[in-house]
C-alpha positions in Angstrom: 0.0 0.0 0.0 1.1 3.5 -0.8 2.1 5.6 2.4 -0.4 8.6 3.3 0.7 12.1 2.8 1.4 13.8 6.7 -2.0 16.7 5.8 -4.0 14.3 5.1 -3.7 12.4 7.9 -3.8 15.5 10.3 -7.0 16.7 8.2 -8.5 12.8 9.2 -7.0 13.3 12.9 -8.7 16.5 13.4 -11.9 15.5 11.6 -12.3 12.5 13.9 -11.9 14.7 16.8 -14.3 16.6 16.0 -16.5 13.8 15.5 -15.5 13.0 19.2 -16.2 16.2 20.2 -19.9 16.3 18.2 -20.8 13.3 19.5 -20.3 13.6 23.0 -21.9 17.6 22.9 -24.9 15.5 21.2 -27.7 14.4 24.2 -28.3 10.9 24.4 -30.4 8.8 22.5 -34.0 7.9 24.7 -34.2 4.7 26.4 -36.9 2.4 24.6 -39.7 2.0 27.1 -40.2 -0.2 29.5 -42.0 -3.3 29.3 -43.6 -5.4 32.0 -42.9 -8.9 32.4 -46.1 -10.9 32.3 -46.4 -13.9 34.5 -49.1 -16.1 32.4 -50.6 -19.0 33.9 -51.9 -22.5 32.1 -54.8 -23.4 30.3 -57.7 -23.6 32.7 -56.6 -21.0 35.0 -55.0 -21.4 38.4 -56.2 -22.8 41.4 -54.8 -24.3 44.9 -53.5 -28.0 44.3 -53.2 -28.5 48.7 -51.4 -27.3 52.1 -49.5 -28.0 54.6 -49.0 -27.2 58.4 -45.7 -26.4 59.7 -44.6 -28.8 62.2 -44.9 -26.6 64.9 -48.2 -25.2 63.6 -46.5 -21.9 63.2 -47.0 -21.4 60.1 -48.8 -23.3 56.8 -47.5 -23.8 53.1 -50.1 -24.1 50.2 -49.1 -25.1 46.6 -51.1 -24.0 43.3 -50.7 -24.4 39.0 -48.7 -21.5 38.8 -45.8 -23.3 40.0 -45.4 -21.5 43.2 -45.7 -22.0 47.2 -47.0 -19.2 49.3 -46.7 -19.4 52.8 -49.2 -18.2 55.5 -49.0 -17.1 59.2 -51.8 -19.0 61.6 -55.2 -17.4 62.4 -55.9 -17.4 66.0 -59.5 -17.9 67.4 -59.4 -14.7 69.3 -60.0 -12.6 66.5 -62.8 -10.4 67.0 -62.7 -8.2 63.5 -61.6 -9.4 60.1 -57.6 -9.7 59.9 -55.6 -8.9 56.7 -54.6 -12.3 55.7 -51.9 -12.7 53.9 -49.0 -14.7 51.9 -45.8 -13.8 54.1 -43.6 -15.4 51.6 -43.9 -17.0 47.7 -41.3 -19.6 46.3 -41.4 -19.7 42.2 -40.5 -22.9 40.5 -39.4 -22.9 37.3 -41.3 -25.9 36.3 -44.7 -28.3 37.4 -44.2 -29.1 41.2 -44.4 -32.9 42.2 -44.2 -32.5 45.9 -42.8 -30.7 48.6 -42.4 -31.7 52.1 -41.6 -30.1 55.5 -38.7 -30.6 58.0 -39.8 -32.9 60.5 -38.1 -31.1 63.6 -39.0 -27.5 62.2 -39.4 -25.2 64.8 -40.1 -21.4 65.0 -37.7 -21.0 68.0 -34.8 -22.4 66.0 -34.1 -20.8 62.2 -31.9 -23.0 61.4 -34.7 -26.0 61.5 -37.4 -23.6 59.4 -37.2 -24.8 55.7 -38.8 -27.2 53.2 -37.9 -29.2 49.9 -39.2 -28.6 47.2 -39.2 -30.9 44.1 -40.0 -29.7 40.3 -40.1 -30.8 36.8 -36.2 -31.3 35.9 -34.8 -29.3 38.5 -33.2 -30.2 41.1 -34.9 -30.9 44.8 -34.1 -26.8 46.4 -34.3 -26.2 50.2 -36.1 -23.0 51.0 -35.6 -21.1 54.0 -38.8 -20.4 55.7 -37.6 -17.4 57.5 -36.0 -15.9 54.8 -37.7 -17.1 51.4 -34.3 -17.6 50.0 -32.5 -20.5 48.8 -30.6 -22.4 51.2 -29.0 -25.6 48.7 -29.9 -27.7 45.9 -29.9 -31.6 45.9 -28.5 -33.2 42.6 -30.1 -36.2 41.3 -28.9 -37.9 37.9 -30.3 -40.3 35.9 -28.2 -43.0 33.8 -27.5 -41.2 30.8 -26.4 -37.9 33.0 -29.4 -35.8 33.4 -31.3 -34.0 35.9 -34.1 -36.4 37.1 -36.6 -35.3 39.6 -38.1 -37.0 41.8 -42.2 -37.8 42.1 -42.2 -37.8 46.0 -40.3 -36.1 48.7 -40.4 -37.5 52.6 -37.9 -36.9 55.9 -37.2 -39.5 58.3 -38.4 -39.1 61.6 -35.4 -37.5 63.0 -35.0 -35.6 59.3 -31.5 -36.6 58.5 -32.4 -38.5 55.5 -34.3 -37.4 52.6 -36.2 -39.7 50.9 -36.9 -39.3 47.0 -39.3 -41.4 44.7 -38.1 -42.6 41.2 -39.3 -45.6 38.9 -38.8 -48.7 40.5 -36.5 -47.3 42.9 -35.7 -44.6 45.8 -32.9 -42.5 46.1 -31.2 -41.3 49.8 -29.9 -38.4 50.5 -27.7 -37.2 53.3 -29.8 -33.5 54.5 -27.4 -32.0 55.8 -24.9 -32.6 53.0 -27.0 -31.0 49.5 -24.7 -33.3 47.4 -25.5 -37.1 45.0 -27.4 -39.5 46.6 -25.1 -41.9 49.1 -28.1 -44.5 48.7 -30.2 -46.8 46.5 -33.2 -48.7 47.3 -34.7 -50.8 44.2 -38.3 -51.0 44.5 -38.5 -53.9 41.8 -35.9 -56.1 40.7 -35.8 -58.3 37.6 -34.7 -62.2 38.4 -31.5 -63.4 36.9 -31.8 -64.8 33.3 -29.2 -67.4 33.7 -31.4 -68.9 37.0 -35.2 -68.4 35.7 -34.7 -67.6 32.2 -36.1 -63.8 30.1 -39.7 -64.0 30.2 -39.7 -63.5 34.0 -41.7 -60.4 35.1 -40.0 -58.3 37.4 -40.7 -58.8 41.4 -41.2 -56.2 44.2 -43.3 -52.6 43.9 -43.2 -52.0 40.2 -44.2 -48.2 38.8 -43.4 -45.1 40.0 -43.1 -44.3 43.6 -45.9 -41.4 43.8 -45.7 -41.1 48.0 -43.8 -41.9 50.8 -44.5 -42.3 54.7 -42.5 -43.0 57.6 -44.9 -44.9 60.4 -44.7 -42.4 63.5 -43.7 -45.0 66.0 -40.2 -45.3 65.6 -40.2 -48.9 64.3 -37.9 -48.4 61.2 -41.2 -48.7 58.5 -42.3 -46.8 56.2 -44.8 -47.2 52.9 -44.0 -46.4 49.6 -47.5 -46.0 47.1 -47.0 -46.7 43.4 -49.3 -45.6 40.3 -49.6 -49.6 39.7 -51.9 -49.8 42.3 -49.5 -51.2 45.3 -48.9 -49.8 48.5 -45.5 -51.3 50.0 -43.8 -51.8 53.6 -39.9 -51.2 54.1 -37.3 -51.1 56.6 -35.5 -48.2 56.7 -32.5 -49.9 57.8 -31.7 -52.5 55.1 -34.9 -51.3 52.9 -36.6 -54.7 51.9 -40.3 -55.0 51.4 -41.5 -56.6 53.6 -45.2 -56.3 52.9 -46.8 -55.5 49.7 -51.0 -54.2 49.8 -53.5 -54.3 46.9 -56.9 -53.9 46.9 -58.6 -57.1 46.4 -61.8 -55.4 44.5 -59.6 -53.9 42.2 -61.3 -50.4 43.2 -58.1 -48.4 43.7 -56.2 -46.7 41.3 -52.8 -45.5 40.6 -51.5 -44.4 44.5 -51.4 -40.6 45.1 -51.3 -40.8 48.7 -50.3 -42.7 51.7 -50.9 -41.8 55.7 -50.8 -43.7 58.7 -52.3 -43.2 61.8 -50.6 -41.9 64.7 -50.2 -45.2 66.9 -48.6 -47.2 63.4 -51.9 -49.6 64.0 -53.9 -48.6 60.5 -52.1 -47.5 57.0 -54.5 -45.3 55.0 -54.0 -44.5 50.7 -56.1 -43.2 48.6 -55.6 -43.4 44.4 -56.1 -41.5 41.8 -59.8 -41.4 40.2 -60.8 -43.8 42.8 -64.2 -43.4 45.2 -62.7 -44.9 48.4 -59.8 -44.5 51.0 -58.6 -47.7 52.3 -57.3 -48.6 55.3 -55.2 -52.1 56.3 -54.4 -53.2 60.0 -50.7 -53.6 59.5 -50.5 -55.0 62.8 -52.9 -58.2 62.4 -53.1 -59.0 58.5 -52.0 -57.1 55.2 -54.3 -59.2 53.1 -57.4 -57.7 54.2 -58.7 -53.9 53.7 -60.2 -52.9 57.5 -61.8 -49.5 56.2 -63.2 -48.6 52.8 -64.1 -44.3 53.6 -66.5 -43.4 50.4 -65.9 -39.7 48.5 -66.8 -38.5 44.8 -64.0 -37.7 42.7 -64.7 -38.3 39.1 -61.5 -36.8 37.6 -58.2 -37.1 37.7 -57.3 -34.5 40.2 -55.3 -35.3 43.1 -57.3 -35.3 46.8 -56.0 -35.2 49.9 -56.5 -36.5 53.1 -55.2 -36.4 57.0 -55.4 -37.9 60.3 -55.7 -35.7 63.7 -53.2 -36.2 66.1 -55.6 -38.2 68.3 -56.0 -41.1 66.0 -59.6 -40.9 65.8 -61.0 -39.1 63.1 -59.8 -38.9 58.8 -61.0 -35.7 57.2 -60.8 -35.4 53.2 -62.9 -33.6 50.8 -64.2 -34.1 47.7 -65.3 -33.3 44.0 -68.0 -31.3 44.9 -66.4 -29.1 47.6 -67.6 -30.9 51.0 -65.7 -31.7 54.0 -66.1 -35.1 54.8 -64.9 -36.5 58.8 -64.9 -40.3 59.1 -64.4 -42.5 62.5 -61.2 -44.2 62.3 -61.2 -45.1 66.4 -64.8 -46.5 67.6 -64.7 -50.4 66.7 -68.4 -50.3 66.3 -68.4 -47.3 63.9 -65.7 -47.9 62.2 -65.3 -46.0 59.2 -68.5 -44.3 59.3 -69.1 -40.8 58.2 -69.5 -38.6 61.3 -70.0 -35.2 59.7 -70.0 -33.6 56.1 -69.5 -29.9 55.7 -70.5 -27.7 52.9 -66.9 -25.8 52.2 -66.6 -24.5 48.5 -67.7 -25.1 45.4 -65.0 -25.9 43.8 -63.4 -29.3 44.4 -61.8 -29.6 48.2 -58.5 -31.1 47.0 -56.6 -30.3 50.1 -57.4 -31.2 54.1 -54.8 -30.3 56.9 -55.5 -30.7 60.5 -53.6 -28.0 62.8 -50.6 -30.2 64.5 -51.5 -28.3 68.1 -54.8 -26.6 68.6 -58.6 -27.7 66.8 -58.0 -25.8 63.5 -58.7 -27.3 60.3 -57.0 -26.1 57.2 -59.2 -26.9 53.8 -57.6 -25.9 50.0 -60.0 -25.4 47.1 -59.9 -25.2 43.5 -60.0 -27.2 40.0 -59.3 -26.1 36.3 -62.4 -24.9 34.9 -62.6 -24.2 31.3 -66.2 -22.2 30.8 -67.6 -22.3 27.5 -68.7 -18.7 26.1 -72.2 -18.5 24.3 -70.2 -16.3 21.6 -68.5 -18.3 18.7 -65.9 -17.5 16.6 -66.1 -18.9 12.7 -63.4 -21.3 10.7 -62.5 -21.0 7.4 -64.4 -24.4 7.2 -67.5 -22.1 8.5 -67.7 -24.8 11.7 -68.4 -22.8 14.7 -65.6 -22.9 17.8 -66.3 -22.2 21.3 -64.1 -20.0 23.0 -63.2 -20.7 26.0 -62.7 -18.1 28.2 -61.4 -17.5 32.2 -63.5 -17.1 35.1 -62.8 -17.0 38.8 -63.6 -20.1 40.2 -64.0 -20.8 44.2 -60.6 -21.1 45.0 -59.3 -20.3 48.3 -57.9 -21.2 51.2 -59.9 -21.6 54.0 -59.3 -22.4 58.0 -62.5 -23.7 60.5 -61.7 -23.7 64.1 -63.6 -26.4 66.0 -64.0 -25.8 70.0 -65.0 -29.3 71.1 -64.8 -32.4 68.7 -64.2 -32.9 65.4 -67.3 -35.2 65.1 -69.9 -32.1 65.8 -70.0 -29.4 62.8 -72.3 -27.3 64.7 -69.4 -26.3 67.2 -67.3 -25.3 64.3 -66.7 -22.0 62.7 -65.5 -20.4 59.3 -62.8 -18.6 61.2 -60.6 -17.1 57.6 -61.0 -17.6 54.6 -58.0 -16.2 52.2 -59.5 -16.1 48.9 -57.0 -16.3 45.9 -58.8 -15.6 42.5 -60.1 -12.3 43.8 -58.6 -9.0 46.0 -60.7 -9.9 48.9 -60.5 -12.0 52.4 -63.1 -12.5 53.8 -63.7 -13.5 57.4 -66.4 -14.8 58.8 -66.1 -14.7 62.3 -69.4 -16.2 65.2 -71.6 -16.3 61.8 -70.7 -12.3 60.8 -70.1 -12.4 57.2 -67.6 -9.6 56.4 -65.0 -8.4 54.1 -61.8 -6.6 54.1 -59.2 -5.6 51.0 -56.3 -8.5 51.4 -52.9 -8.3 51.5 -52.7 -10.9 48.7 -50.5 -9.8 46.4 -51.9 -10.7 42.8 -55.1 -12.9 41.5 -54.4 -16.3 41.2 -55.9 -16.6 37.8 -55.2 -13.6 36.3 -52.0 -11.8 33.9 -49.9 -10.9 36.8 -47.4 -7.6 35.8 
């Protein structure tokens, strides 16, 4: 290339400063405006999917579609005007949550006991702090070919330094106090050796996925795993053999959602997906009979809940059309006998707590609803479509205190009622129906900014 003349390039030197000089005299261009980011929620709009009381009963943490947990402080009885009820603290998952699960030894007094796991669609399993709402560690589990597998069920040991998670045909073991890969393996089902019984032999043990897990409360090393191929088995925590497999000899139950025993490890309760009836076995006399059959609607695939006081002597659940059903788990002549059934929503009651400490009753509300609009929109074809538009459906979270017994629904009151598809909470308190503007921060089933 041919060397520049020296003007030229003092010409193009001073140019260029000047350049500088224009464009830093010259203001700013504006910003481009600001837009909000929209949290949109599924088809179907969202609604409540269950809760949870804190150990201690400090506190209680409810889980809905929009892939978050929102915890709430307890109502007390002594309320005499409506209280601004609240979420104190919301957890966002990135993905569909399978289950979450409390510390067993959480206590208010103590921070460093106050957290939950959480466990979502190919995430890992987080621990939350309570206090805080921030993330304390993340548990790592693989599958074969390297990949983030999360697990379908979450449960603590009794003394909470194991944590339990539910795969196919197997349960992994973590260390909790160590967020790190598994240092256990349980196998659920186990296929016999070819060179002994030959290929076509079917697998043995709990086949399918392990949906729930429950440790029995008495300290005697067991604990029941429920599977969505209709089994419900017994293990040891120390070696972790079955040593017990349940079915239901009618055939009635379907693919295990839930699993609960009661508080002397005497009765084992589940309850299945689509299926009409709890069952209950006496684990102590024989596993091949069912002791209990508890009726309740549920005509759709939705997941219901159920739980045992403390006392032993009454299961509460809801069902499909909203009502609080209380059963008699104790009396040998009644036994499981409907005691009392109590209009709570109109939506589906897919979520029953009992209070851990005092006679308060925690009930969660709420189904996808997809209401069909009289207005129709036309196809090219000229076939008519029905839109299908959002509405608020009756879904809420709502508390009854019950002064005596949990048998006599005319002792009980509607104490609070937080109400999460609109800006309200209402709380009716001695049979005063009033209302007050919530602290909730946005509409369940609604665009939030």
């Amino acid at each position: 290339p041919t060397p520049s003349h020296p003007a030229s390039s003092s010409s193009s030197s001073s140019s260029s400063s000047q350049s500088v000089a224009s464009s830093s005299s010259a203001p700013p261009p504006p910003s481009p405006p600001s837009v909000p980011i929209k949290r949109t929620y599924p088809r179907g709009g969202n609604f409540l999917k269950g809760a949870k009381w804190a150990p201690d009963g400090s506190c209680i943490l409810s889980c809905s579609e929009d892939n978050s947990l929102r915890l709430f402080e307890v109502p007390t009885a002594s309320q005499t005007s409506p209280s601004r009820v609240s979420s104190v603290l919301k957890f966002y998952e990135a993905e569909t949550i399978y289950d979450y699960c409390w510390y067993p030894l959480m206590t208010s007094q103590d921070p460093a006991t106050s957290f939950f796991v959480c466990s979502s669609r190919d995430q890992p399993i987080h621990m939350w702090d309570a206090f805080t709402g921030r993330l304390r560690g993340s548990y790592r589990p693989y599958s074969h070919s390297d990949e983030m597998a999360a697990p379908y069920s979450l449960c603590f040991n009794l003394t909470g330094d194991r944590l339990y998670c539910g795969y196919e045909n197997k349960l992994l073991v973590f260390d909790t106090h160590s967020p790190s890969a598994p240092f256990r393996t349980i196998l659920t089902s186990k296929k016999p050796s070819k060179r002994k019984f030959g290929r076509n032999q079917e697998s043995q043990g709990q086949r399918g996925i392990i949906s729930c897990i429950s440790f029995c409360p008495d300290y005697s090393g067991m604990f029941a795993c429920g599977s969505y191929n209709k089994t419900v088995g017994i293990y040891t925590e120390e070696k972790g053999e079955l040593i017990a497999l349940l079915q239901d000899s009618q055939n009635k139950l379907g693919g295990i959602t839930q699993v609960h025993w009661s508080p002397d490890g005497k009765y084992l309760f589940a309850a299945g997906r689509k299926s009409s009836e709890i069952l209950a076995w006496d684990v102590r006399a024989s596993t091949d009979q069912v002791v209990m059959r508890m009726e309740r609607s549920l005509s759709t695939n939705q997941k219901l809940f159920f739980d045992v006081d403390r006392s032993g002597k009454y299961l509460a659940t809801g069902n499909d059309a909203g009502c609080l059903l209380i059963y008699d788990i104790h009396d040998e002549t009644s036994l499981g006998s409907l005691v009392a059934e109590i209009p709570a929503s109109q939506a589906a009651a897919n979520g029953v707590s009992f209070h851990p400490v005092t006679h308060l009753l925690a009930i969660s509300s709420g189904q996808r609803q997809f209401p069909i609009d009289p207005k129709y929109e036309e196809e090219a074809e000229g076939e008519p479509i029905p839109l299908r538009n959002r509405t608020v459906p009756d879904n809420c979270l709502q508390f009854f205190q019950f002064t005596q017994t949990w048998s006599q629904p005319a002792t009980s009151q509607l104490l609070v009622t937080v109400d999460n598809s609109s800006s309200t909470t209402h709380a009716p308190i001695n049979g005063d129906l009033e209302s007050s503007t919530s602290g909730v921060d946005y509409p369940l089933n609604k665009e939030v900014p």
